[in-house]
N, C-alpha and C positions, 0 to 999 in steps of 0.2 A: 448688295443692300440687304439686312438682316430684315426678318419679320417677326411680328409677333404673332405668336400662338395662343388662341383662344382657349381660354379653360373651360371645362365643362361647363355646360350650361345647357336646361332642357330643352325640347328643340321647340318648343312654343313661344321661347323666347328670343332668338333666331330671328333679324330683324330681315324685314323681306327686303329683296331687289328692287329699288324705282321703275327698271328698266330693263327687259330680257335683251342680252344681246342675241347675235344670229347665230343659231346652231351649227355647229362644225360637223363633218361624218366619225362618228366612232371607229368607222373600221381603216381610216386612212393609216397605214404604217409609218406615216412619221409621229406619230400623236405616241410611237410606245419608242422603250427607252432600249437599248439592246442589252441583255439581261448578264453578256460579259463582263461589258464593259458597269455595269452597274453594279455586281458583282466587285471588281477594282476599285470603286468609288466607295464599296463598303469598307475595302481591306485599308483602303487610306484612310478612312476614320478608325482603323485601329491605328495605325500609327500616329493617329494626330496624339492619343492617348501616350504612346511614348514621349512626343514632342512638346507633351503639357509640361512646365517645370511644376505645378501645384500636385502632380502626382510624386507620391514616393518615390525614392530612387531606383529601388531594384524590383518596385510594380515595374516602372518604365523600361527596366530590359526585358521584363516578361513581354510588355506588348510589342517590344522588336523582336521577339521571340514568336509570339503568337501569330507578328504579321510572315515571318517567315514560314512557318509552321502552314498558312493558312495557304501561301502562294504554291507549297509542296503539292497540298494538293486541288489547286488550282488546276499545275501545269499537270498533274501525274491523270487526271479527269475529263476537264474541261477542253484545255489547249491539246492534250493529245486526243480525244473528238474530233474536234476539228482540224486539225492535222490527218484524221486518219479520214476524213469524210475530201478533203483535197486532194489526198495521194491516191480514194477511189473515184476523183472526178467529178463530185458531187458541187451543183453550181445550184441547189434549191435556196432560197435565202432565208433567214431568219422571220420572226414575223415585222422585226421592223424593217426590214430590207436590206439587211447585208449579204454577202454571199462568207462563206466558211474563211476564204483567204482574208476578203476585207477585213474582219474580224480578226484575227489572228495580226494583221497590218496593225490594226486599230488598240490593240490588245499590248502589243509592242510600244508605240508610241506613249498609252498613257503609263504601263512601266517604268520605263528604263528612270526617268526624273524620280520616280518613289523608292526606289532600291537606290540610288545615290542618295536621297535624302536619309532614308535607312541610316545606312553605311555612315553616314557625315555625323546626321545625331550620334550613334556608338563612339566614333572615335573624338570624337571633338568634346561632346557631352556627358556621355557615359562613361567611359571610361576613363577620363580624370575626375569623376567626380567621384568615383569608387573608389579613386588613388585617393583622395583628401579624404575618404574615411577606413583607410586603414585596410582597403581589399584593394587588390596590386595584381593587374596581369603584365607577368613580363617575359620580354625573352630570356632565353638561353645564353645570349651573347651578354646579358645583362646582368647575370650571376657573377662570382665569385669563382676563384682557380678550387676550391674546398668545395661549392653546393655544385658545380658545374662536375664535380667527381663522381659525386651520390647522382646526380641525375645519371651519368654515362653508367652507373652499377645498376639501377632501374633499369635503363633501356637492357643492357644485359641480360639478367636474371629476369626479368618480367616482360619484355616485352620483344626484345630478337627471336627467342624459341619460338613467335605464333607470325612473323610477318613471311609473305609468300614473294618475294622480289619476281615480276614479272617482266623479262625481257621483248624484243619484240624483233623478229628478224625474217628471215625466208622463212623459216621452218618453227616461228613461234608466231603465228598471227597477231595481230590485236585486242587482248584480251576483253571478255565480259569484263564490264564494269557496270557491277552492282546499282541499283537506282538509292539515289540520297547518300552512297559511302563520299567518306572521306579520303581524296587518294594525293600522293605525291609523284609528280611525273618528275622527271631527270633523266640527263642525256648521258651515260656511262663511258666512258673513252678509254684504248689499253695506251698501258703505260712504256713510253717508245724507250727507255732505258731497259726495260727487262723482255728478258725470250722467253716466248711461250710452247719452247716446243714442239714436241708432236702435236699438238692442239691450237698451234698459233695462226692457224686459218679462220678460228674461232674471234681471233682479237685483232682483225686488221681495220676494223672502222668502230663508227661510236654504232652506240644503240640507245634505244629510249628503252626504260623502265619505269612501269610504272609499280608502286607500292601502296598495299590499301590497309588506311590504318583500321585496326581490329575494332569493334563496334561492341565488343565487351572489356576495354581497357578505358578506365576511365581518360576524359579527355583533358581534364585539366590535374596537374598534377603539383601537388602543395611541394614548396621548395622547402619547408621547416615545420617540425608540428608546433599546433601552438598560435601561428602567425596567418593570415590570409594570404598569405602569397604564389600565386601559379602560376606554371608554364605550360603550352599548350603541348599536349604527346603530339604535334607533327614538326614545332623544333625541337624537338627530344633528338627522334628519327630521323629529323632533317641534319641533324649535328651531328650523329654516329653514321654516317649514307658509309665511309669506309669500311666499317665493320661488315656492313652487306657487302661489300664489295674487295674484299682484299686484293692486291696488288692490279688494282684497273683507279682511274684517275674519275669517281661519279663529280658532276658539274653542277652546277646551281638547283637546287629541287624547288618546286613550283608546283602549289594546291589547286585540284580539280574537283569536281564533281558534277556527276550527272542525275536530270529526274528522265523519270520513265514513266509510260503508262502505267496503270492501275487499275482500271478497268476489267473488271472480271465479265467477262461474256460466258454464258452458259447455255446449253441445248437443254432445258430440263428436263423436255421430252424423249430426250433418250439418256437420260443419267436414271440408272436403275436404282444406284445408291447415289443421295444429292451428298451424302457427307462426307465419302470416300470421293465422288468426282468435285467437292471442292476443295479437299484435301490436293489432288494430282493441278488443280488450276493455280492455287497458290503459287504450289513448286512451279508451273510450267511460269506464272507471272514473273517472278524474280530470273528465272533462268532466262526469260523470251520478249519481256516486253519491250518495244521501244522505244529509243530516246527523244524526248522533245527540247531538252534546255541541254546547255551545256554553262556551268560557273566557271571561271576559271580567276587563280589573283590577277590583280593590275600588270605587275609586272612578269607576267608571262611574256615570253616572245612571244612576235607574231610566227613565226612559222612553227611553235610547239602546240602553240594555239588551231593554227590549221590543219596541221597534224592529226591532234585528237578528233578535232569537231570531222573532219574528213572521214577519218575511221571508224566513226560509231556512225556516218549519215545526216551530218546536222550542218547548216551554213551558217556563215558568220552571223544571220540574221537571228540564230538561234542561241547565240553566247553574251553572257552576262559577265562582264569582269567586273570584278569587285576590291576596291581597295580598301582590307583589311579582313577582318574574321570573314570566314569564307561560309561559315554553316551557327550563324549568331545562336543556336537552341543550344549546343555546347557549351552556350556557357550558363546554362539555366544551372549547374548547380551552385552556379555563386548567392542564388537564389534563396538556399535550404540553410544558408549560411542564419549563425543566430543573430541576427542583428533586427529584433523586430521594430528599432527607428529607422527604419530605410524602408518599413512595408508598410502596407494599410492594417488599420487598427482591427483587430479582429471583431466580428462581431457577436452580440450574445443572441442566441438560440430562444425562443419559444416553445410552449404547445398548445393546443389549442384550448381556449376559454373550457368547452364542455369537457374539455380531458381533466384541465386543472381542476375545477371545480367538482369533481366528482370522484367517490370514491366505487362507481359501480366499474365493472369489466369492459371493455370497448365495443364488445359486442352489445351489451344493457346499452350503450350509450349510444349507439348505432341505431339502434333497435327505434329511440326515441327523436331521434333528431339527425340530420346531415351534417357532416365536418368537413371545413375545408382546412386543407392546408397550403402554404405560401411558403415555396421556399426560396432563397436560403435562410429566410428569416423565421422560416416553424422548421423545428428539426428533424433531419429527418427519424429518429428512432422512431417517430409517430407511426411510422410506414413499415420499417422494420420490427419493431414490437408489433404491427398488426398482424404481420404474417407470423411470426413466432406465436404471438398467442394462438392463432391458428390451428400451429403445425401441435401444442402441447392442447389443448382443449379436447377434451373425450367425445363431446359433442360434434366437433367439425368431421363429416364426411369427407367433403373433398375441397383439393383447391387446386385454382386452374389459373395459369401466370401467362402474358405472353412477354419475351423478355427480347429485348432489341439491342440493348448494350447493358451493361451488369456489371463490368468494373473484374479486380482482379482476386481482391480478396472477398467475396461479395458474403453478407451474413446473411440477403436474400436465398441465395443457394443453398443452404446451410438450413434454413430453415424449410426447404421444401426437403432437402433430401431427410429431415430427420421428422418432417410430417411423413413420408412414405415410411422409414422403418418405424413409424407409431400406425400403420397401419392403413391410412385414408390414401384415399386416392387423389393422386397429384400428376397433374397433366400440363407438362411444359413445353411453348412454341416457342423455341429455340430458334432464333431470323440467323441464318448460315451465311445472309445476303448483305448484313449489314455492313458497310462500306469499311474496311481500316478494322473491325471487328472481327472478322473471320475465322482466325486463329484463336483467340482467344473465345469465341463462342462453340467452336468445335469441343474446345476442350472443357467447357462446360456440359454439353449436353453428353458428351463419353461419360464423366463423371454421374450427372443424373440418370444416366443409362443404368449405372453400374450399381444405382441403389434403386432401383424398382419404380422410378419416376419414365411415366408415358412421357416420351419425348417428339414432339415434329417439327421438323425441319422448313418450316413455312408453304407456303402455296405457290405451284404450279404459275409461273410468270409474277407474279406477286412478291414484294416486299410486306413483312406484318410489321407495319411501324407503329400499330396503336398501346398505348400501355393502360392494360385492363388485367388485372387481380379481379377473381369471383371465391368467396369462400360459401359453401354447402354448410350449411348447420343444422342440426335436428335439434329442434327445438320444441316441446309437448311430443304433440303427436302430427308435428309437418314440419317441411322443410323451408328452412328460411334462407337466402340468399343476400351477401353482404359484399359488396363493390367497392373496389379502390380504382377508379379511372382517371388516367390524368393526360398532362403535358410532356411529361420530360421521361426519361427512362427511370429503370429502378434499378437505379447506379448510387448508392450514399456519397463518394466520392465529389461527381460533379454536380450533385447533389448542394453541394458546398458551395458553389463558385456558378452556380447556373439558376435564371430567376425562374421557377416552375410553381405550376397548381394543382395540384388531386382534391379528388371529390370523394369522400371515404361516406357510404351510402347503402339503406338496407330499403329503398323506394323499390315498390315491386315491379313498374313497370322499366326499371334502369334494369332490376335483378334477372326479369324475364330475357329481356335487350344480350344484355351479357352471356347468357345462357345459348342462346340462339346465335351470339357470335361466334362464341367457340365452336359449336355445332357446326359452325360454317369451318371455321378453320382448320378444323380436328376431321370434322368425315363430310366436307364440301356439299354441306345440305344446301338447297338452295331456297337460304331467305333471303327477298324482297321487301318485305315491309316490316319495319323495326316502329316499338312503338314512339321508345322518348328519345334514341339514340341516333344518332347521322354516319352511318358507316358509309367509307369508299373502299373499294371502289362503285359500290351499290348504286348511290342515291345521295353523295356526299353534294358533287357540285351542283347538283338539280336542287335541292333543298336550300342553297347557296342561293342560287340564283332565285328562285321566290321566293326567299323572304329580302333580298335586295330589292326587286320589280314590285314584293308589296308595297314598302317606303318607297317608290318612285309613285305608285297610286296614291296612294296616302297622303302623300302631298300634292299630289294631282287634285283630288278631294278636300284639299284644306287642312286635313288632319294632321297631328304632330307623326315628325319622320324624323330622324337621324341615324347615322347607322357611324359605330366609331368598331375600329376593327384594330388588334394589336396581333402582329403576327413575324416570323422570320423574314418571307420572303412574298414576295407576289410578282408571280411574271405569267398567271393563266391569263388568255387575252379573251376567253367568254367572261370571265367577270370582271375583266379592268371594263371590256363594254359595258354593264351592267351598270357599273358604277360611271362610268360615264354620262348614261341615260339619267339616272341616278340624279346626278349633278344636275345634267340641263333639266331637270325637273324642280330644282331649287331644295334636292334636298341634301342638310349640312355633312359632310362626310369629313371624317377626319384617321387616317390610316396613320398605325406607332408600326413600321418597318423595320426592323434591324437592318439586313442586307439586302437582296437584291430588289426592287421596285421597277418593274418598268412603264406602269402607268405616269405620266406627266400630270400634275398638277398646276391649278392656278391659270388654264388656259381658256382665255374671254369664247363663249358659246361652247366649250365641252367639259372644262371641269375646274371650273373658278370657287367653285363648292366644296372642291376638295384640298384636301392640307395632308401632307404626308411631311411626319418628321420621324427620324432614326434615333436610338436611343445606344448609344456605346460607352459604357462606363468599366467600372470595376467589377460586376458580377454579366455573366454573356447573358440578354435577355432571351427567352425560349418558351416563354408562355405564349399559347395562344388562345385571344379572349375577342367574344363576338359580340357585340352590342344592337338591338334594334328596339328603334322608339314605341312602331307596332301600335300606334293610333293612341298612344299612353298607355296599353297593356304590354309595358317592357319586357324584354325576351333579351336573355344574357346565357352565351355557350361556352363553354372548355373543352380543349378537346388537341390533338397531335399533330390535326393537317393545317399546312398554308396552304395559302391558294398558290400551287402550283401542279402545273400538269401531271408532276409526275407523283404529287401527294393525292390526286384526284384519280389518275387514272389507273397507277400501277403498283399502288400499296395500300394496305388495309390499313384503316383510318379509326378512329370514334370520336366523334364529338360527342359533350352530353351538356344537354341543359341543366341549368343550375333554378331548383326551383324552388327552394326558398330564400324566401323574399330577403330577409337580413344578410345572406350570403350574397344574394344577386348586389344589392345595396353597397353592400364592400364594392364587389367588384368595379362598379360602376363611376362611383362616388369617389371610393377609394385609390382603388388600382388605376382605373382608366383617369380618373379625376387627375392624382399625382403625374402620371406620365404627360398629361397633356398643361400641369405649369410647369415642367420641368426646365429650368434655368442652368443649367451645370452640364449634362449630359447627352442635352437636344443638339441634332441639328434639321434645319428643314430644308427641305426639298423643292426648289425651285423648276420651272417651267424650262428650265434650261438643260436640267437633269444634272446641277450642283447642287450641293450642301455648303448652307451656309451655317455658324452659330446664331445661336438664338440671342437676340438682346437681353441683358440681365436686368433690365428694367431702373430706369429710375430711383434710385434710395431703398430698391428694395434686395433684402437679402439673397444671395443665390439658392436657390431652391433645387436638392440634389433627391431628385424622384427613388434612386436607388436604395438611398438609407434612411430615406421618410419611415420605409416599412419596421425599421427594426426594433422592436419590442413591440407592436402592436397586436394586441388580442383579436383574435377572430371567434 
């Protein structure tokens, strides 16, 4: 049964309860949701986004793309956790009461139906509807005796010189097999018409081989220029298996792959160099991790199937067969294809009102007023000309970045390293810890190394996940301090395609906050008390928790309460309590979640007060924005952490108030306002721990909260 969601409205007008029902205990563990499986429930509203026929066509392979992408590292994190927490014996349970196996049972079950639904939408849907406009994935067998030539001169010249054919016998074990390759297993037989020989001891039974196609060949390979049409490189290689094998008899080939942990574990108390010892963990990860999933196609036997899964350690409970494309992200280049009617409409870019309107410097304009920006719908050069102007201005002393992910071509870099050869001093916290980043931020900070940029490696047990720019300016005769804090990374790229907020700001008590962060982070001074800012691990979830417990007085007192919270994830269980109390004290809550949730809503005596709805659309939502009534002196934050434990407890955080009032007014009004009619993109959150769609209301148009924003001045 769908519900409606209440659009903003203040909380004084928030009609009371007739009748309190009986209070339930906050801390019972059935009342939370288990944060895997909810987790799942998120990744299936990405696919619902595939499943929509009102999305574009080849959006819609992106989100079959993205839901694969997301379960990669699902299983490479999450599922291999708990895997490894069962093979150490480990029976403590979740907070909502499972033990590590349950979970993992549980995890399985709701699975296996969304990866066939997967798989059913591609073949059924997707892939002829590609065909009726003109992009054609076909086999091999499907060509011509003429392109079936060029293809076998391809595998030839381009692709036979780099494959490695790995046998498997007494004396050749079962080889690594890379986490996420693409491989081809087949059973190799000698051929009983010809003598082998001196050597023919070597050819008196079959063997398995396996073959891993190369990860720098592209995967789909056009049959004609000119035309959309490709075959995939493992029927290429699956059609030439002789040429690997002359005068032996290879037999049917059959696609695998396997994930692997990912989990990077580190002593950092004894890594002397954190850059060099996450350089050696890398390597040791791809060489050492182990496997949790095994794919394999449909039509694999079963004994090639137990075969493998036997040899890396994994049981049938652990293998996903798939009938058809075995690794759907391969085919994301059909994606970059020109055909911008099969994509969504691009959107046009902003800046912001005091920018446009003015012809003073950013700095003048800083100096005067607070600016925010909203992206993907304020551009970001906003962001990038800030630090440029920056890095060229004779006046800036120093700038100080902490940078979390940054992308590959980044002009942010670009612009610190060429504020250091103009001389100021620039000091970058390069996070070595960032998850799937590693690599690529190693190779960022070598680089700033190498042009006179302070570089650190993050903190001592610590992820620095806050994104805070501080520019130093000498300005008269003192120094002025000018702030870019925000939500999202300082990445341009996902920049594009991710909904985030910065607060671009020369308020002296943010300036001082800032100053004193770094200080923490750069030479581990130890501040406690910040004055406008909420750092974690400090004093993030303490601050959290009273101004929650003030709205539960507050309305205890009769005074206006509401607290509306837009965030990623929430699975901390001090403050799903919090809001619990919260609720049974009658005050209106209404949580925008993307992903994981494990607080229950709508339940009579602990939180019928609250409404949690998830928002999945075309751009990934990633802001997070905190809303409280505060007796009608309104208080509205931004800032990098959700409420989860491990944004509270084990990485550097900032939130910052927003404290002028027309900027809080947007937020409020505008941003939380739109999310909360959203008609298109919603879905809510039932007592059950499903999602339903939101009813689209009666004669009223669908209401798509995402592209409300786009051209809007701030």
């Amino acid at each position: 049964m769908t519900q409606e969601i209440r659009e903003f409205v203040p909380s004084s007008e928030v009609p009371e309860h007739a009748e309190a029902p009986e209070l339930l205990s906050v801390h019972d563990p059935k009342f939370l949701t288990n944060r895997e499986l909810s987790w799942l429930k998120f990744n299936r509203r990405v696919l619902e986004q595939a499943l929509d026929e009102s999305v574009p066509l080849l959006e819609r392979l992106k989100f079959l793309s993205i839901f694969s992408t997301n379960l990669d590292e699902f299983f490479m994190i999450r599922v291999s956790g708990l895997k490894e927490q069962i093979a150490e014996g480990v029976i403590r349970t979740s907070p909502d009461g499972m033990t590590p196996a349950e979970q993992v049972d549980e995890i399985r079950k709701l699975l296996r139906p969304m990866v066939s639904e997967q798989v059913e939408c591609l073949n059924s849907e997707i892939i002829p509807l590609l065909h009726d406009e003109g992009i054609r994935l076909e086999t091999y067998d499907d060509q011509s005796p003429e392109v079936r030539r060029r293809l076998d001169e391809y595998f030839l010249n381009d692709v036979f010189p780099v494959l490695t054919p790995q046998a498997v016998d007494e004396s050749h074990p079962f080889p690594y097999i890379s986490s996420l390759s693409v491989n081809i297993g087949l059973m190799v037989d000698p051929d009983p018409e010809l003598d082998y020989g001196k050597i023919r001891h070597l050819y008196e039974e079959s063997r398995f081989v396996r073959i891993k196609l190369p990860p720098n060949i592209p995967r789909l390979v056009p049959v004609e220029e000119g035309r959309a049409v490709f075959v995939h490189l493992s029927q290429i290689v699956s059609a030439n298996t002789t040429s690997l094998f002359p005068n032996l008899l290879p037999a049917q080939p059959y696609l695998f792959r396997v994930t692997r942990d990912a989990d990077i574990e580190i002593r950092e108390d004894e890594a002397g160099d954190l850059l060099r010892t996450m350089e050696r963990e890398l390597l040791h990860r791809r060489r050492f991790s182990f496997p949790v999933r095994l794919e394999v196609v449909s039509s694999m036997p079963e004994e090639m199937k137990n075969m493998i899964a036997g040899s890396i350690g994994l049981t049938d409970e652990d293998v996903y067969r798939i009938d058809g494309f075995l690794n759907i992200p391969d085919l994301m280049p059909l994606y970059k294809l020109d055909r911008p009617d099969l994509k969504d409409r691009p959107i046009t870019y902003s800046i912001p009102k005091a920018m446009k309107q003015s012809e003073k410097d950013i700095f003048s304009i800083l100096a005067e007023k607070d600016v925010l920006v909203h992206h993907p719908y304020t551009s970001y050069t906003t962001i990038t000309d800030f630090l440029s102007s920056a890095a060229e201005d004779e006046n800036v002393r120093a700038i100080k970045i902490c940078l979390y992910r940054t992308g590959k071509d980044s002009p942010i870099i670009r612009s610190l390293m060429r504020a250091s050869q103009n001389g100021k001093q620039v000091a970058a916290l390069v996070e070595l810890k960032a998850r799937f980043d590693e690599e690529n931020n190693i190779e960022w900070a070598r680089a700033l190394e190498n042009e006179g940029v302070h570089v650190i490696y993050g903190m001592l047990g610590l992820k620095t996940h806050s994104k805070v720019a501080l520019v130093i300016r000498r300005e008269g005769n003192e120094l002025r301090r000018y702030v870019h804090i925000a939500t999202g990374n300082y990445n341009p790229i996902t920049a594009k395609m991710y909904t985030d907020l910065g607060l671009l700001t020369s308020d002296e008590e943010i300036g001082k906050d800032a100053s004193d962060l770094f200080n923490f982070l750069t030479g581990y001074s130890y501040q406690t008390e910040y004055r406008s800012l909420m750092i974690a691990p400090v004093a993030l979830r303490e601050r959290m928790l009273k101004l929650i417990k003030r709205e539960t007085r507050n309305k205890q007192e009769g005074k206006p309460a509401r607290i509306i919270a837009k965030l990623n994830s929430l699975t901390d269980d001090k403050i799903v309590r919090a809001l619990y109390r919260a609720s049974q004290a009658g005050v209106e809550i209404d949580l925008i979640v993307r992903g994981i949730c494990v607080l229950r809503p709508g339940i009579k005596g602990l939180s019928e007060n609250i409404r949690v709805i998830s928002i999945v659309g075309r751009f990934l939502e990633h802001h997070r924005i905190f809303y409280f009534a505060n007796a009608g002196e309104e208080e509205i934050y931004i800032g990098s952490a959700d409420w989860m434990h491990r944004n509270l407890d084990r990485r550097v955080e900032a939130v910052v108030p927003i404290k002028d009032r027309q900027l809080g007014e947007y937020l409020k009004n505008e941003v939380l306002g739109a999310y909360l009619r959203d008609t298109v993109n919603a879905r809510v959150l039932g007592e059950d721990g499903e999602y339903t769609r939101i009813r689209r209301g009666d004669g009223k148009r669908p209401f798509d909260s995402q592209m409300y924003f786009e051209g809007h001045d701030i």
